[in-house]
C-alpha positions as CSV (number, residue, x, y, z in Angstrom):
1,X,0.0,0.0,0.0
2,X,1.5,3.5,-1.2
3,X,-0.2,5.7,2.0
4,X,2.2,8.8,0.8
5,X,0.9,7.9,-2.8
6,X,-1.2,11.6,-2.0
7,X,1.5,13.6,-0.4
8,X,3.7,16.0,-2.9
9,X,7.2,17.6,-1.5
10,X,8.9,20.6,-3.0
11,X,11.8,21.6,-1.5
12,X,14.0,24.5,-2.2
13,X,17.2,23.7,-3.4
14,X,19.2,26.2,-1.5
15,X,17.7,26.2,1.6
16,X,16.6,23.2,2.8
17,X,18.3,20.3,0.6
18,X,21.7,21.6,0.0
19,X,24.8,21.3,2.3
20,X,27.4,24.3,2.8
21,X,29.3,22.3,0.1
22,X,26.4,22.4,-2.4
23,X,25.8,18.6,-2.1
24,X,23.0,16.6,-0.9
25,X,23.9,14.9,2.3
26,X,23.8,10.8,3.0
27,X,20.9,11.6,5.2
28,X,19.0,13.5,2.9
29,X,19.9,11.1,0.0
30,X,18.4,8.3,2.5
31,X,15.0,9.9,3.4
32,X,14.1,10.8,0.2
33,X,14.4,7.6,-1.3
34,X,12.5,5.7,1.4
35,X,9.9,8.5,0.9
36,X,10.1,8.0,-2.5
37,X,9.6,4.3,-2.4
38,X,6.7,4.8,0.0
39,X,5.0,6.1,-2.9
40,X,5.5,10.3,-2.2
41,X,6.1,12.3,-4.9
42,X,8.8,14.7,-4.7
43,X,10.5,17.4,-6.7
44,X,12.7,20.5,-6.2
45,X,12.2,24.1,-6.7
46,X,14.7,26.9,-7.2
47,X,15.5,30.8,-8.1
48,X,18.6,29.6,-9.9
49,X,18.9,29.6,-13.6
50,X,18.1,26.3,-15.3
51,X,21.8,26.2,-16.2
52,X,23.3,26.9,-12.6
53,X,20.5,24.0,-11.3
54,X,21.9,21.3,-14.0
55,X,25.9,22.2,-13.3
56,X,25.1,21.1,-9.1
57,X,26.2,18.0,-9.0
58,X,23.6,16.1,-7.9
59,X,21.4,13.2,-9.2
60,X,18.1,13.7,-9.9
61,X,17.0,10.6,-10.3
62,X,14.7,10.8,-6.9
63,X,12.7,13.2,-8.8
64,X,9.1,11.8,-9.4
65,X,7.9,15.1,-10.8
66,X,9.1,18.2,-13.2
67,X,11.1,20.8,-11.3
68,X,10.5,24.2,-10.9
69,X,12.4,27.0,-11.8
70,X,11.5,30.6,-11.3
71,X,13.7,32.3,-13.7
């Protein structure tokens, strides 16, 4: 049974998912693919440029919906 199947996350890149270093952390890595399994749906949002969000390197891979960018 997917009980998160309902639930949508959007997280800001800068301030919530991002270390100092720029880098999603093993902890964050970890909860959003057991939320992601769960069946939550999950995607990012940022002010960045769609350039400056594609150079972080990061995998998106968690993503279960199209990103937002507010450009």
């Amino acid at each position: 049974m997917n009980h998160l199947s309902s639930t949508l996350v959007l997280c800001d890149l800068d301030h919530l998912l991002l270390g100092a270093d720029g880098n999603l952390t093993q902890v964050v890595r970890d909860v959003l693919q057991l939320f992601v399994r769960r069946g939550g749906r999950f995607t990012v949002f940022s002010q960045r440029t769609p350039r400056a969000v594609r150079s972080i390197p990061v995998s998106y891979t968690h993503l279960t919906l199209p990103t937002i960018l507010l450009v």
